[in-house]
N, C-alpha and C positions, 0 to 999 in steps of 0.2 A: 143891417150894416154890411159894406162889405167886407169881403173877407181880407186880410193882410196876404196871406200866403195861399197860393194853391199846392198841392202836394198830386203829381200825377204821377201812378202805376202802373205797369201792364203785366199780368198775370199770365204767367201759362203753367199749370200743376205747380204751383206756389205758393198751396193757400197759406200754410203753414208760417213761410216765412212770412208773408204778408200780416196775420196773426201778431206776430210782432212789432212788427212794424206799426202797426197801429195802434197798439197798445204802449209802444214808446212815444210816438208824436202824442196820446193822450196825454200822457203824463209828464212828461219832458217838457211840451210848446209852451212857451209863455202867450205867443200873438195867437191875434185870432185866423183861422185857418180853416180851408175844406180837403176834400181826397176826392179825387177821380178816379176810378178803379177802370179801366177796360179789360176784358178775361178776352182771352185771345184764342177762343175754341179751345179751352182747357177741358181735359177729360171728365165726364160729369161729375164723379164723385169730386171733384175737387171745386168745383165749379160751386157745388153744393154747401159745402165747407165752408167758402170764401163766403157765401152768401149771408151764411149764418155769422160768421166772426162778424162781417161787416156789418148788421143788423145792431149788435152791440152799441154801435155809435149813430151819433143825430148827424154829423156833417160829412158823412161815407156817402158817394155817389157810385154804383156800380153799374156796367154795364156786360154786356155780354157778344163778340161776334163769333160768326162764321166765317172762319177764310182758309186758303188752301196756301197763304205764305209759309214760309217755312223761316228759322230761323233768323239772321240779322234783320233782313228783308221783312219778314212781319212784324219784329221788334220795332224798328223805326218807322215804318207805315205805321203801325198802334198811336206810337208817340206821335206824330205829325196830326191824326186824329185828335189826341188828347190833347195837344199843345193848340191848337185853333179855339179847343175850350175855353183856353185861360182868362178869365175876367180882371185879377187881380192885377198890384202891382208888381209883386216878385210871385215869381212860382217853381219848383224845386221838383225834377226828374231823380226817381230812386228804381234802382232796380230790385227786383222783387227782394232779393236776400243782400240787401244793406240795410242798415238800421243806422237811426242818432242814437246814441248813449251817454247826452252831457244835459241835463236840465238845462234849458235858455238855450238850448243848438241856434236856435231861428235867431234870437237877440244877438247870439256871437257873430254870427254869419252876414246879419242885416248892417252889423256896426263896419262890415270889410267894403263895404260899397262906398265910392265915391265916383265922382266925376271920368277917372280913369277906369277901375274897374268897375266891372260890370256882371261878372260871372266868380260864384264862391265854391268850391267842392273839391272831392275827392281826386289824386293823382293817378295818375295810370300807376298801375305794378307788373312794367314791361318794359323792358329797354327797345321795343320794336314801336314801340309807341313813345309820344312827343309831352315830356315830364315837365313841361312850361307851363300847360295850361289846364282846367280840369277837365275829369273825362265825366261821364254820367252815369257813374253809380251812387252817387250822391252827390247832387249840384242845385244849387242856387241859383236864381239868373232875374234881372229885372225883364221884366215882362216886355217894354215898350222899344227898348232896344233891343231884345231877341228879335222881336216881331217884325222890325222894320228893314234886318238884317238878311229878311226872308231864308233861313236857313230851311234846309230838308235834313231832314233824321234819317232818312236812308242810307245803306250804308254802298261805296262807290264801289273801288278795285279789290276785293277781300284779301288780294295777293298781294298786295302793297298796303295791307294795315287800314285801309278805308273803312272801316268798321262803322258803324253806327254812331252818326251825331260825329264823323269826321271833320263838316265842313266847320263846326261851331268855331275850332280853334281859326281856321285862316280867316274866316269872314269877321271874327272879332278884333283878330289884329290887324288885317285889313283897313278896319273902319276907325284904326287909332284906338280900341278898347286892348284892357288886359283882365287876366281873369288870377284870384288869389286864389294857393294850392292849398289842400289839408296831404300833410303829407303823409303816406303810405308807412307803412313798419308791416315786412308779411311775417306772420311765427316760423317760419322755415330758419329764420335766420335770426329774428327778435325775441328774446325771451324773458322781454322785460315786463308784460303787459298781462291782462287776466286770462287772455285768452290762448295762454303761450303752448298750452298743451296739448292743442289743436292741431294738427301741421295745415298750411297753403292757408290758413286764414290771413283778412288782413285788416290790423288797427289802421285808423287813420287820427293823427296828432295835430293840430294847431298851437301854436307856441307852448308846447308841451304836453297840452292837454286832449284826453282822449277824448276823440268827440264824434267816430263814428266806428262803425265795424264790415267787412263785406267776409261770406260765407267763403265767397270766391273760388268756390271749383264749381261753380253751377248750380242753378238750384232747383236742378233735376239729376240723379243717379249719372248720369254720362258726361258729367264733367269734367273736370281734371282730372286725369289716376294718380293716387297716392301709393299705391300697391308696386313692387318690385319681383312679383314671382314671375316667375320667366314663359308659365306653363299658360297660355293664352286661358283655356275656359276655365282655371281656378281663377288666375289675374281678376276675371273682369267679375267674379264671386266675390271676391274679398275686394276689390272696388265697391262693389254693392252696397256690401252689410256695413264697409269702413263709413259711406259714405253715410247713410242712417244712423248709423252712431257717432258720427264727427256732426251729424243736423242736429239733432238731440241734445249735445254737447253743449254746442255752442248759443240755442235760443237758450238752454236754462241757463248759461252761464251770463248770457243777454239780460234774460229777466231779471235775476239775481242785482246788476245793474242797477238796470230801472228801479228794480223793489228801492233798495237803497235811499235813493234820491227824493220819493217820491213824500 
């Protein structure tokens, strides 16, 4: 049968998060569903890691390249790869450290589509970025209308906020489509939510209910600084170990989650 949803990854030293990630869509999805994995020249031990978690499950497709891209640029070359894959008829871009945390995510998300919309997901957590439409750390999209809309996931002018999977929002509203928001709550300022204890994380709410999570400093050590010391090579120390114990943190308080529900 085919599959209802595809779910596409790209990996780079993210086994961990990813880990998660698949063990919520196990437990969480109600539809039936595959994962495309591309590892994006991840360092091996991670590589290795990835392989093994993914092993765990029957409908995990992993792959593996070599390339000398580097950052946005090989993120969205990855996805442009991955998205040509897609068979199904919705298919769901996550970045490595988002995760669903609502049983029925897919049912809630599949029920937002209509004739107008066309695209379900997470909001930017950036006032430099366009809070209309969603970004892809975790989105939803009908498959037949992405496709047609021939979008590229590269990302343009990086100085003017062109980031990755820019063009999705103008070629959707473009072509008369609109895309429904899950909207953003980051812990720096929200501390309503399980994950409040965290700083720079971000819940993401649908009429009220929590339905997904982003690590959101990165999810590699050189992501956002959450550290305030003035003194450059302690700074990016206590960034380090903050950021290991803020990952830590936050997948058990993820699982804990999941565990719940299941």
């Amino acid at each position: 049968m085919t599959k209802l949803i595809t779910i596409i990854i790209v990996n780079y030293n993210s086994a961990d998060f990813i880990n998660l990630t698949l063990e919520a869509l196990a437990n969480l999805t109600v539809n039936s569903y595959k994962v495309i994995i591309l590892d994006n020249n991840s360092r091996f031990n991670d590589y290795s890691k990835l392989k093994k978690y993914t092993e765990k499950y029957k409908n995990i497709s992993l792959e593996r390249q070599k390339t000398n891209l580097k950052g946005s640029l090989a993120h969205g070359t990855a996805l442009n790869y991955l998205i040509n894959k897609v068979e199904t008829n919705y298919f769901c871009i996550m970045d490595a450290d988002a995760v669903w945390l609502k049983k029925g995510w897919d049912s809630i998300l599949l029920k937002e589509f209509n004739d107008k919309v066309k695209a379900v997901g997470t909001q930017a957590d950036s006032p430099n970025k366009p809070l209309d439409f969603p970004l892809m750390f975790a989105i939803m999209l009908e498959t037949s209308t992405f496709k047609k809309l021939d979008i590229d996931m590269r990302p343009g002018n990086i100085n003017i906020y062109q980031d990755t999977g820019y063009e999705m929002r103008e070629k959707f509203l473009q072509a008369g489509f609109s895309g429904k928001i899950i909207e953003y709550k980051n812990t720096r300022e929200y501390k309503g939510g399980p994950l409040k204890n965290i700083p720079a994380v971000v819940e993401y709410y649908l009429d009220g209910v929590l339905l997904a999570s982003h690590f959101g400093r990165g999810s590699n050590p050189g992501g956002k600084k959450v550290s305030k010391i003035d003194i450059p090579l302690i700074r990016n120390f206590a960034n380090f170990f903050q950021w290991h114990i803020d990952k830590m943190q936050w997948i058990g308080i993820c699982k804990k989650i999941i565990e719940e529900q299941k």
